[in-house]
N, C-alpha and C positions, 0 to 999 in steps of 0.2 A: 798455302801456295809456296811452289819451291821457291827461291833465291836461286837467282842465277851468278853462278858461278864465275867469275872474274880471276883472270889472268892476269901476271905480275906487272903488265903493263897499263893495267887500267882496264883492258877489253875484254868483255864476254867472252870466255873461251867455250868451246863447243863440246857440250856432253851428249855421248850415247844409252840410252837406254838399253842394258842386257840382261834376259835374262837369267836366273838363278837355277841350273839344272838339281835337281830333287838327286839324293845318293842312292844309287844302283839304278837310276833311270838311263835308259837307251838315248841314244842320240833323233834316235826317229819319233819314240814315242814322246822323246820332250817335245819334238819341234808340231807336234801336228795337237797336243795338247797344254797349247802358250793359255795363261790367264791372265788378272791383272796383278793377282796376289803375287806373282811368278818376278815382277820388278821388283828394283826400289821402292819402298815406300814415298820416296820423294820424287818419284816421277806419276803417282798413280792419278793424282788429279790432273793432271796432265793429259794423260792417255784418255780418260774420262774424258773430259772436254771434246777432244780429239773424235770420239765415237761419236759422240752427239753432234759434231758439225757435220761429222760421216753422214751420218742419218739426213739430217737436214737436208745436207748438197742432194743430195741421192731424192728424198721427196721431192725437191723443187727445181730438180734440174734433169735428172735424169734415173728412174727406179732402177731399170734395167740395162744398165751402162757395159758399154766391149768392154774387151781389156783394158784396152789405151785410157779408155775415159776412167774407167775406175782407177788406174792407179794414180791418174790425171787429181781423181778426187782426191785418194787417200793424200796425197802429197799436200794440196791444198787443206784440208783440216789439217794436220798437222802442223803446218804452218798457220793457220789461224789459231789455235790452241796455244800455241808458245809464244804467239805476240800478245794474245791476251791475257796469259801468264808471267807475260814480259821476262822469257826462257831462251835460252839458245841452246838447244839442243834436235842434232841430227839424229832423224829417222833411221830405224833398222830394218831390215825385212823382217823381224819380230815383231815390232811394234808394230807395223803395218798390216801385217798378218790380222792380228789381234781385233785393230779399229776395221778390218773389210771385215772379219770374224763378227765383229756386233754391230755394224751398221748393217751388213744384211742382211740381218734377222727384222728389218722392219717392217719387209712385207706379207712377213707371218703376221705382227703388231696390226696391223691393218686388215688383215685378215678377220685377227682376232674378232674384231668389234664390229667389219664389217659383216659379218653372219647373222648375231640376234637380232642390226639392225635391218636387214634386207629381208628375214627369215618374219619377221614381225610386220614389214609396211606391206610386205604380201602377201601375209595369213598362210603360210606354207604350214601343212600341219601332216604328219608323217600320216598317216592311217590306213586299217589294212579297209579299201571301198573300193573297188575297180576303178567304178563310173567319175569315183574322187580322182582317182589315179588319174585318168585318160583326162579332165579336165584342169589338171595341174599340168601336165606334161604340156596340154595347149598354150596353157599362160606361159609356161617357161620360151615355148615358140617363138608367142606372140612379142615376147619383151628382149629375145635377142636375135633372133632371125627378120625379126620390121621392125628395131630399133626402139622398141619401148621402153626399154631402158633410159636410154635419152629425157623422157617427158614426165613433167610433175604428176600428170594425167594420163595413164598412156592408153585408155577406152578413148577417149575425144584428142588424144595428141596435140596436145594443150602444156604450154610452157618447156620448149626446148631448151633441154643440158639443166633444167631446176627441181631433177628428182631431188625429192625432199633426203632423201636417203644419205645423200652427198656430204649434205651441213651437218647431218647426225655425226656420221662417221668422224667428218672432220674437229669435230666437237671432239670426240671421243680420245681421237689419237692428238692433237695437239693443241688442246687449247681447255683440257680435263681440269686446270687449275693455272696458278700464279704464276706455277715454276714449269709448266709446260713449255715443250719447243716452238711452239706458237705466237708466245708470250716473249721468254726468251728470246729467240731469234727473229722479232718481228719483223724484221727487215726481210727479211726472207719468205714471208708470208703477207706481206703485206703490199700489192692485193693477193691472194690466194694464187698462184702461178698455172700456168695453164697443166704441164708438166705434174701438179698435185691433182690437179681437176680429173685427168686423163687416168691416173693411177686408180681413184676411187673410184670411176666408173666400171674401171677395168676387175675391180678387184668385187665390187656388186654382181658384174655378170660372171663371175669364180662363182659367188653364192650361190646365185643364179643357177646355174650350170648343176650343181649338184640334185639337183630336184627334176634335172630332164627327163626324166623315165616315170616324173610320178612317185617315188620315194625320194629318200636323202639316200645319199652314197658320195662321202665324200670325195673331194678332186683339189687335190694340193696346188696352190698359187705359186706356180715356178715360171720364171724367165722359159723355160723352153715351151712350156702349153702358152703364156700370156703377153709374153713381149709384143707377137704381131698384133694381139689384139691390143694392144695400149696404144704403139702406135696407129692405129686407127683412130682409134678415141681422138690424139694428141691431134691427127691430122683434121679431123672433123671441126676441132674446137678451133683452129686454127681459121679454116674454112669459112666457119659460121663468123665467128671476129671479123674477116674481110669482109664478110659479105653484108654483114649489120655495121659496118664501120659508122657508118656516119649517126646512127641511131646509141654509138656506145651501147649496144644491149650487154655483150659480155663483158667488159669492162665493167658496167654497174656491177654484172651478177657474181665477176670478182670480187669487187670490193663491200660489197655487201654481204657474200661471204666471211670475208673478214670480219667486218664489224661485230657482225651479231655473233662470231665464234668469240671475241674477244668479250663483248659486252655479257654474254652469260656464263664467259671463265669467272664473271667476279671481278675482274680490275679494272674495266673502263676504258673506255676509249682513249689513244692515242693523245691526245689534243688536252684532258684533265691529267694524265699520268706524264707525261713529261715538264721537263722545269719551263716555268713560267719567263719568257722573256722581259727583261727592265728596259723598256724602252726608253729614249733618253727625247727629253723635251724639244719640244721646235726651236725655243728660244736660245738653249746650246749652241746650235745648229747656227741659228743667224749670229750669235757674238763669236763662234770660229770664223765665221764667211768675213766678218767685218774685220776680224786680229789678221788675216791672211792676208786680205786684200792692202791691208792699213800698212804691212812693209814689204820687205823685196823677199826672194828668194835665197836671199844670203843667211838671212837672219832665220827661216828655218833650219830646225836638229840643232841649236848652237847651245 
């Protein structure tokens, strides 16, 4: 972890991260091909950090963010990253560059692992059969044109928003192991945000999507084909929560999301892995009440 750099007065003085142009490189082809190698070496855990709070913000708050919001984000991980580094150092548009550069590569990440697991819970299987064809294409229909996607079940439409699909995934991408962002950042994930919910639906009917005609042909997860359809998701789940408020349905199926992603990363629940509170005796309690009461107000802080 860097040292932060201190000025002859005592106070953190403000470093920039710049980088290092390569000899005979262009001014264009530096700026549009920044890495992390390309700093300081004492700014790279930093920058690191910095991308994975990217990521994270962006999961649980908003994938497909405007301009405003995203630089809104970048600026915020950057500033969590250097208070957790306990760094002072100002943002460049290099640097910021860099962490929009790998935080939004997540919804390819999600992508990723969304395919074998949606490709697999509905037996999609390439083959040259007509009759297969016309009968795949149906299902594809059935599960995004009347919302089957939505249901654990989706022949009896049976358990809304609890496609099994959802936990796989979410398993997959944040909660793979110890050091997962799941793990890591549990605060953030804990309960599972509606904003994450919305993503993985969204990014199943991408799957989805590529089997409409009866074959695979894939269909690349971008903000311009899928954004309307997230918000959709986002506005539904939102919807459902109102309308089951009183029943807590999706708030359990938050937080039960959670648990079980964290309980089969391996490290346990919340409530064993954090430190054990010392509570202190009743009988403390009653000989302060008694020293307090027994003189004035003078005689406190003396």
């Amino acid at each position: 972890m860097p040292a932060s750099p201190t000025s002859a007065g005592g106070q953190p003085s403000v470093s920039v991260p710049r980088v290092i142009r390569r000899a005979g490189e262009t001014e264009s082809k530096h700026r549009s091909k920044i890495k992390i190698k390309d700093f300081d070496p004492e700014f790279h855990s930093t920058i690191h950090l910095a991308c994975r709070y990217y990521q994270v913000i962006l999961c649980t708050h908003e994938p497909f963010p405007l301009e405003n919001e995203q630089d809104r984000y970048l600026r915020e991980a950057w500033q969590l990253a250097c208070a957790e580094h306990e760094v002072n150092l100002k943002a460049n548009r290099d640097v910021l560059n860099l962490v929009k550069q790998r935080g939004s590569q997540v919804q390819g990440e999600v992508k990723r692992h969304a395919r074998p697991v949606t490709t697999g819970h509905y037996k999609f299987d390439d083959r040259d059969d007509h009759v297969y064809q016309d009968q795949l294409a149906a299902l594809v229909r059935e599960l995004t044109m009347n919302h089957g996607i939505l249901f654990k079940d989706h022949e009896v439409r049976m358990g809304l928003f609890e496609n099994p699909c959802t936990a796989r995934i979410l398993r997959a991408q944040w909660f793979a192991d110890a050091h997962a962002e799941g793990i890591s950042f549990h605060a953030y994930f804990n309960p599972i945000p509606l904003p994450t919910l919305a993503l993985l639906f969204t990014a199943i009917e991408n799957c989805v999507d590529e089997w409409k005609d009866g074959r695979f042909r894939s269909i690349d997860f971008t903000e311009k084909l899928y954004r309307e359809k997230y918000q959709s998701y986002l506005t539904n789940l939102g919807t459902w929560g109102d309308h089951a408020q009183g029943w807590h349905i999706l708030a359990r199926l938050q937080k039960c999301l959670h648990d079980k992603a964290r309980t089969l990363s391996g490290v346990g629940d919340l409530q064993t892995t954090l430190p054990a509170v010392r509570k202190l005796p009743h009988d403390i309690f009653d000989a302060a009440v008694r020293e307090a009461t027994a003189g004035g107000e003078e005689e406190m802080l003396e």
